[in-house]
C-alpha positions in Angstrom: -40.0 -38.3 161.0 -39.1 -34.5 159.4 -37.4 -33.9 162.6 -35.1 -36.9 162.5 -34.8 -36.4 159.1 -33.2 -32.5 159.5 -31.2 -33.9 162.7 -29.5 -37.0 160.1 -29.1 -34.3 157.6 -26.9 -31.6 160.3 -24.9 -34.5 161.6 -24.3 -35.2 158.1 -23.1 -32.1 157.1 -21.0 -31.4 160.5 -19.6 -35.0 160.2 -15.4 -34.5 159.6 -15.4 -38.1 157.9 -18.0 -36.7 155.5 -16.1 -33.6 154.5 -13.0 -35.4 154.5 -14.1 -38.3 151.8 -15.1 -35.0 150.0 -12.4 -33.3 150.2 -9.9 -36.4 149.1 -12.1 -36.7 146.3 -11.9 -33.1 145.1 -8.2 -33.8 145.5 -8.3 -36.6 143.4 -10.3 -35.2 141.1 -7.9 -32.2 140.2 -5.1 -34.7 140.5 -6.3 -36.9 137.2 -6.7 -33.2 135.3 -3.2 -32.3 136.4 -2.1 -36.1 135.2 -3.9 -35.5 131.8 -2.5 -32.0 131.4 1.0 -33.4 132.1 1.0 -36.4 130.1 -0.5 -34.3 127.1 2.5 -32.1 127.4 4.9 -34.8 127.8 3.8 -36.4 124.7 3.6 -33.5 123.1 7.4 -32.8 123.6 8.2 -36.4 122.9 6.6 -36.6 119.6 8.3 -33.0 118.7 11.8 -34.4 119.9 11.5 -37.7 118.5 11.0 -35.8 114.6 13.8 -33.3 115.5 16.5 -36.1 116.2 15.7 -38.4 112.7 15.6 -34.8 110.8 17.8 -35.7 107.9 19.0 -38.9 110.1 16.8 -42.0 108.6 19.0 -44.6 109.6 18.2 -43.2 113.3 14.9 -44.9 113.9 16.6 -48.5 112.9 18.7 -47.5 116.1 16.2 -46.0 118.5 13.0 -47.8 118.2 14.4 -51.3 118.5 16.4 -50.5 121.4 13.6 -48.0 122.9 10.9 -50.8 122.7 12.7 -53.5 124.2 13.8 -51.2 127.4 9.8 -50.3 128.2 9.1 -54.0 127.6 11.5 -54.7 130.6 10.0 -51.9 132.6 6.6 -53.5 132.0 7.8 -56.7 133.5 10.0 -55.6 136.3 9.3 -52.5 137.7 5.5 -51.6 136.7 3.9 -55.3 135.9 0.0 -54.4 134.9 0.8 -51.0 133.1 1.1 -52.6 129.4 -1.3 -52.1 126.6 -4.2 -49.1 126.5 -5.4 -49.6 130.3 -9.2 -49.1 129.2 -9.2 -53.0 129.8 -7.7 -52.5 132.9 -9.9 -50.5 134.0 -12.8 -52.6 132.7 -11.5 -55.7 134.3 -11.2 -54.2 137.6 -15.3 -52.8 137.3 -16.2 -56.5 136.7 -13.8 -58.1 139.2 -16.6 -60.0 140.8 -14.9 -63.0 142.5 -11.3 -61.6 143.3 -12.2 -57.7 144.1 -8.9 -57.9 146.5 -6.8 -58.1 143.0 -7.8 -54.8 141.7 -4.7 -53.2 142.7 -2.7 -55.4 140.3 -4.9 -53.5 137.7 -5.3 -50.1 139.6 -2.4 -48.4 141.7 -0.1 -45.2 142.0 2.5 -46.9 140.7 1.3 -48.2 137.6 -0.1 -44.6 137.0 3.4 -43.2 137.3 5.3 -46.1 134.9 2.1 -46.1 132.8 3.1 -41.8 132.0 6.3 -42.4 132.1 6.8 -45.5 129.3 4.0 -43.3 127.2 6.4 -40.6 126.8 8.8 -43.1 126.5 7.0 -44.6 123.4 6.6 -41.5 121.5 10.4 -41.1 122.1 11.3 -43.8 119.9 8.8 -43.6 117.2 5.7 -45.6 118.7 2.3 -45.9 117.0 0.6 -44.8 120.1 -1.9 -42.4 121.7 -2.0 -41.3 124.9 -5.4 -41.2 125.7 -6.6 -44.7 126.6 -3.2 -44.4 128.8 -5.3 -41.3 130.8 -8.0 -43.2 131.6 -5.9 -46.0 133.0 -4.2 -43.5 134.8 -7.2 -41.7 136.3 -9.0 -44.6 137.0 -5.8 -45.6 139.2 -6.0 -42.3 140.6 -9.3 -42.6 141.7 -9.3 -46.0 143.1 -6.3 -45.2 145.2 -8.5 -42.5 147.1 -10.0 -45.4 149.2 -6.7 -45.8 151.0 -6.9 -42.0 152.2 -11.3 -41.9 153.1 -14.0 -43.9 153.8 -16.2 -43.7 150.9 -19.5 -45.6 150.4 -19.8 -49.3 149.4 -20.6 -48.5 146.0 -18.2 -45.8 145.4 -15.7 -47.9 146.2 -16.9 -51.4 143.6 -17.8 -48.6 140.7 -18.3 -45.3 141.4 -14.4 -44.2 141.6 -13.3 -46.4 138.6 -15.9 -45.5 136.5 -15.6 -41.9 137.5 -12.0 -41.8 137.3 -12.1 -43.3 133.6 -15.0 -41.2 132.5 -12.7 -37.6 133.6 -9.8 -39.2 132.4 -11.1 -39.1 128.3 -12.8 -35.9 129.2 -9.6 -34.2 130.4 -7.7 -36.0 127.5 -9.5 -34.9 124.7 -11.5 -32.0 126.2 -14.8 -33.5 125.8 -16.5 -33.9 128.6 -19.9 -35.2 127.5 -17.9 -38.2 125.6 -16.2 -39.0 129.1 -19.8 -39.5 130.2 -20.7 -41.3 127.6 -18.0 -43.9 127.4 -18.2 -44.7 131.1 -22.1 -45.3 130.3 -21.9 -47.2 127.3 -18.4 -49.2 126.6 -16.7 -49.3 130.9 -20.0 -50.2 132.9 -22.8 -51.4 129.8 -24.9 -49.8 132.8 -25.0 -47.4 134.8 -26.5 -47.2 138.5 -28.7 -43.9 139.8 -26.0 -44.1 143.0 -22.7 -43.1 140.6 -24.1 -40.5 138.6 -23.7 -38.2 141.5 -19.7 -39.1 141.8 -19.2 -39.6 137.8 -20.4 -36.1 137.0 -18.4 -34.2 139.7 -15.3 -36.0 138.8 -15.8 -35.1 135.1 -16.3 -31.4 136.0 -13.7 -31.0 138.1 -11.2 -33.0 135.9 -12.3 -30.9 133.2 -12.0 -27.2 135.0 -8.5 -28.0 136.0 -7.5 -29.1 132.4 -8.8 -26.3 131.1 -7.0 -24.0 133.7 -3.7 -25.6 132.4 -4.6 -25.8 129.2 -7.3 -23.4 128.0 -10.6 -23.9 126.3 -9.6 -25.5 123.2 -11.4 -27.9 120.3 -9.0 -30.9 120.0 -8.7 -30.9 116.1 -10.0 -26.8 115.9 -13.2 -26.1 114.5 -13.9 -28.5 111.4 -15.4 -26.7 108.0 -17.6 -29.6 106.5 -20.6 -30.0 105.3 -23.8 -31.9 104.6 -23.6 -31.5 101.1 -26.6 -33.1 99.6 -26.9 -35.5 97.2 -23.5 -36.6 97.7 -23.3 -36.9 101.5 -25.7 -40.0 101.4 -23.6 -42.0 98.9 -20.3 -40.7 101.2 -22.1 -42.1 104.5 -23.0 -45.2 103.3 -19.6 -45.3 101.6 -17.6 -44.6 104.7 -19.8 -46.6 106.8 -19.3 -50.0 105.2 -15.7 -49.2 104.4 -15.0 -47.7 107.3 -16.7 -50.8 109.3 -14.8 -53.4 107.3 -11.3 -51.9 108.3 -12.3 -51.1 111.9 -13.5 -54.1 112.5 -10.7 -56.4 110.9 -8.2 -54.2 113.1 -10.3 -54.6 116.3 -10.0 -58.7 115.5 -6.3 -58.8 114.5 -5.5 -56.5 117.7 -7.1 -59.0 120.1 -6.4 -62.2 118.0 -2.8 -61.6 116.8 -2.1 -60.4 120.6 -3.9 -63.7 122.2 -1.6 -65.8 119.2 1.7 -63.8 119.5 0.9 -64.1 124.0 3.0 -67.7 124.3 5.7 -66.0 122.3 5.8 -62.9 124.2 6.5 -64.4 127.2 9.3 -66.3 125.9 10.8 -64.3 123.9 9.8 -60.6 125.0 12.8 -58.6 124.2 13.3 -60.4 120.8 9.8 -59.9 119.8 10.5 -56.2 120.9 13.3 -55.9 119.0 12.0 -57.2 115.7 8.7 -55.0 116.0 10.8 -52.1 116.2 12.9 -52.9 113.2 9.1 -53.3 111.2 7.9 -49.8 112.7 11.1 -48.3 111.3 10.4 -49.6 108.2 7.4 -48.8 108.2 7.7 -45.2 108.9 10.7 -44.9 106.5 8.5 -46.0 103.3 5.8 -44.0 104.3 7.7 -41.3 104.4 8.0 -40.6 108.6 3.7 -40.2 108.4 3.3 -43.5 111.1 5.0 -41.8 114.1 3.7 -41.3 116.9 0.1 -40.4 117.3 -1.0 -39.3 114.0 -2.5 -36.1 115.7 -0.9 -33.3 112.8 -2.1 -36.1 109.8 -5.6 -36.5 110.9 -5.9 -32.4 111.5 -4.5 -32.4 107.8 -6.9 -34.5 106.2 -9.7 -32.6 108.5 -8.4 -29.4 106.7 -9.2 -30.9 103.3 -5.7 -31.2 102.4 -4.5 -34.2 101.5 -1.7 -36.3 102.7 1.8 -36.8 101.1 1.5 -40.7 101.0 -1.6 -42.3 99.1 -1.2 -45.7 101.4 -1.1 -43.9 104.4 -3.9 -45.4 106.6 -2.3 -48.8 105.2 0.7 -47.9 107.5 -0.7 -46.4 110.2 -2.9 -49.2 110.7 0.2 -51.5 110.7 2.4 -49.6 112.7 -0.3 -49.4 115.0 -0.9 -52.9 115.4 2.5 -53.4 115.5 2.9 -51.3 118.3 0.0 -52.9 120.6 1.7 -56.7 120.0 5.0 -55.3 121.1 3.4 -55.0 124.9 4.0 -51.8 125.2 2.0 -49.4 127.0 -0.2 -47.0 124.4 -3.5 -45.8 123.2 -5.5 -46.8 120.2 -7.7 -43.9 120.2 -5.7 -41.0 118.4 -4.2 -43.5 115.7 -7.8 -44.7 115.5 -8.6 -41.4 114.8 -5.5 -40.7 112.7 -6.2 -43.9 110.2 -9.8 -43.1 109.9 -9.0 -39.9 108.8 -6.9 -41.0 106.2 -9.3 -43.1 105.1 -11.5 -40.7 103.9 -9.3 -38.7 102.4 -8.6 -41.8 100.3 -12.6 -42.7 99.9 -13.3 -38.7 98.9 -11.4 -39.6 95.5 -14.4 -41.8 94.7 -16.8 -39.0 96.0 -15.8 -35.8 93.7 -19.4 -33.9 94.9 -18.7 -33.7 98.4 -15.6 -32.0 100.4 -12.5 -33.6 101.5 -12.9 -32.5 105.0 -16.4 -33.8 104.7 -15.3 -37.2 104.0 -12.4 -37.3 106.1 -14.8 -36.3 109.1 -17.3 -38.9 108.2 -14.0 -41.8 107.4 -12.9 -41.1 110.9 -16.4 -41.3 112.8 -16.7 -44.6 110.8 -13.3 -46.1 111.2 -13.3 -44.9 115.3 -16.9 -46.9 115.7 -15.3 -49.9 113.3 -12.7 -50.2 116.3 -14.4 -49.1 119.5 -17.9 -50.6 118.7 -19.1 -47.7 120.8 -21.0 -45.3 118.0 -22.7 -43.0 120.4 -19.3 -42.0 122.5 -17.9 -42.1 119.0 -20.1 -39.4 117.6 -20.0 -37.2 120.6 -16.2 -37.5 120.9 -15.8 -36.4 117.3 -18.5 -33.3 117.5 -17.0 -32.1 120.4 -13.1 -32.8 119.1 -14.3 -30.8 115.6 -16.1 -28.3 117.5 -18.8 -28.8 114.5 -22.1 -30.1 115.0 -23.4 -29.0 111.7 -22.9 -32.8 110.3 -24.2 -34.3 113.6 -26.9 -36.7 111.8 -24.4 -37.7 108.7 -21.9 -38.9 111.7 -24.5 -40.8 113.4 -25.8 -42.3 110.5 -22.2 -43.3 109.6 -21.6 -44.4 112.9 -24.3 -46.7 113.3 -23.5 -48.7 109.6 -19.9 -48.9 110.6 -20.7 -51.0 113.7 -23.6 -53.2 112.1 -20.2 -54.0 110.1 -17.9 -54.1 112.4 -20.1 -56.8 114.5 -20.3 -59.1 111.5 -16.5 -59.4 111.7 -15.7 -59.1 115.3 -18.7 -59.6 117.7 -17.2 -58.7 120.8 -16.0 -55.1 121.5 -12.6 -55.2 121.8 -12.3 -53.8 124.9 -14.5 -56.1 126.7 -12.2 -59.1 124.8 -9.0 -57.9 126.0 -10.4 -56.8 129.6 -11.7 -60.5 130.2 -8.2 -62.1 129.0 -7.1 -60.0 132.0 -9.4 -61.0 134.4 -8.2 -64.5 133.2 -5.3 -64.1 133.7 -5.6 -62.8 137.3 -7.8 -65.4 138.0 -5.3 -68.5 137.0 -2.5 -66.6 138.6 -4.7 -66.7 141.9 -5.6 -70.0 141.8 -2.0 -71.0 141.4 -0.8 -68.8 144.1 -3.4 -71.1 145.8 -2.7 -74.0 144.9 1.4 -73.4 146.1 0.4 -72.0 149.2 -1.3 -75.4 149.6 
């Protein structure tokens, strides 16, 4: 039994198919960190543009972001059709694909990766509420599931392991965080997760995350975060920003997936209109709150984590409209930065009623709180914000705050909204193949 054992093991290790399913997967690997790196930088300069050409031009945005939105809408539905939206449902729908696995490349593919960068950094152009990194993970789970075509890679590999691994180095190589790229393939991508992946999830991560790094450097998201546990205060800030926090999180995590299932029949037949008309509102939007809502919302959420606060007093109010905005218009984008962004803001509103404790203390814990309100994920929520802050010093405040936040948020909205918006598009795929079907017939 040893003997056949070792004599399995050699062939295995000589076998060429063996090292060649390795060897695509290495390449794929460093292939979703270069894609991260890239799109980073793309909507980096995007973002930077975008506030250079309205400098001292306000009527610009009326102009741009109309006309900007409706052009990615028609890219969405003629030359990359599946590449709208965040892509974490995406990639969620294609895990739990159970009756039509052979439609997973309307989900997954090379060339929705490619639009999917492209109409990001297209967004941020013309003054978008959108992040890039839920966009990343779509994009490295497409990555990844594309390496079937090039190796034979076991059974399961191929139904969860590259998805799940491709998503999971995606948000690692995003936000530099690679123990929250774990975590959120665990807990909100597979609810599970088998002995057989961990193997596959973990090297992708790694590798994903060493090439980043080599094009990036070793860096904390946000910097390191100065805040504190500062008792008495920080129990009546938790529960504070927990509640609160929970509320608004969860009410935007409804009207996202609500509004979008409503404003669906009107979308398709009136797409550019509806484009058109949301960009007139984001413009609007961004010129009373004094140009805070573009884009990300990256520089106001390291702003409020630096104590300072912000120039408009109703900033999360627009950000969390322009970002809602911006996810009905069909558009491809992220909500995870303008989560981040609006949660921020929050605090720094909530640390008004909180004089004992630190602004940065509250804006930290508003954001944690906020992020789980949306996500519904608390433990990828509190590792993604400790490792973002580089600051682990508040690590039990966070998870209490976490954990009240989406107690609340489930009383408003009792299905992740992830898992909501990953089943409309199983739906959908599921009608479209029965009528393909039923005209064949």
């Amino acid at each position: 039994m040893y003997r056949k054992r070792l004599r399995q093991s050699g062939k295995h290790l000589l076998s060429r198919r063996v090292w060649r399913t390795r060897a695509v997967f290495l390449i794929g690997a460093v292939l979703v960190g270069i894609a991260a790196s890239l799109l980073a930088m793309g909507s980096d300069w995007a973002s930077e543009t975008f506030l250079w050409a309205i400098d001292d031009r306000p009527w610009l945005p009326f102009v741009i972001t109309p006309l900007g939105l409706t052009l990615i809408i028609w890219m969405t539905r003629n030359l990359f059709v599946g590449s709208e939206g965040s892509g974490i449902p995406q990639a969620i729908a294609a895990l739990h694909l159970k009756r039509h696995k052979h439609l997973r490349h309307r989900l997954l593919s090379l060339p929705i990766a490619f639009g999917k960068g492209i109409m990001i950094v297209m967004g941020l152009l013309c003054g978008a509420s959108i992040g890039r990194e839920g966009p990343t993970i779509h994009i490295a789970a497409s990555i990844s599931f594309a390496l079937t075509r090039f190796a034979r890679f076991p059974h399961h590999d191929i139904s969860r392991g590259l998805i799940l691994a491709g998503g999971a180095a995606g948000l690692a190589a995003a936000f530099n965080t690679p123990l929250a790229g774990v975590m959120f393939a665990i807990e909100e991508m597979a609810k599970n997760f088998e002995e057989k992946t961990n193997g596959t999830v973990f090297t992708a991560v790694i590798i994903a995350g060493i090439t980043a790094l080599s094009i990036n450097g070793n860096y904390a998201y946000f910097g390191t975060v100065f805040a504190e546990a500062e008792f008495p205060g920080i129990f009546s800030a938790v529960v504070l920003c927990g509640v609160v926090g929970g509320l608004i999180g969860g009410s935007f995590s409804a009207l996202l997936v609500y509004g979008g299932r409503y404003l669906r029949p009107w979308r398709s037949r009136h797409p550019y209109l509806l484009a058109m008309a949301i960009g007139l509102l984001l413009a609007t939007i961004g010129l009373v709150s004094g140009g805070l809502t573009w884009g990300t919302g990256y520089t106001e959420a390291k702003t409020a984590l630096m104590g300072i606060g912000l120039d408009s007093e109703g900033y999360p109010i627009y950000k969390y409209l322009a970002t809602l905005l911006s996810y009905w218009s069909g558009i491809p984008g992220g909500i995870f930065a303008p989560s981040l962004s609006i949660g921020a803001g929050l605090g720094v509103e909530l640390s008004q009623w909180l004089p004992g404790v630190s602004v940065a203390t509250v804006a930290l814990l508003g954001m944690a709180a906020y992020f789980t309100g949306v996500v519904q994920t608390p433990l990828t929520a509190v590792i993604i914000i400790m490792e973002m802050t580089d600051n682990q010093g508040i690590l039990l405040p966070v998870m209490v705050v976490a954990l009240i936040a989406d107690g609340i948020s489930k009383l408003i909205n009792p299905q992740p909204i992830y898992r909501a918006l990953a089943e409309d598009f199983i739906r959908d795929l599921s009608s479209q193949h029965g009528a393909n079907k039923a005209g064949e017939k």
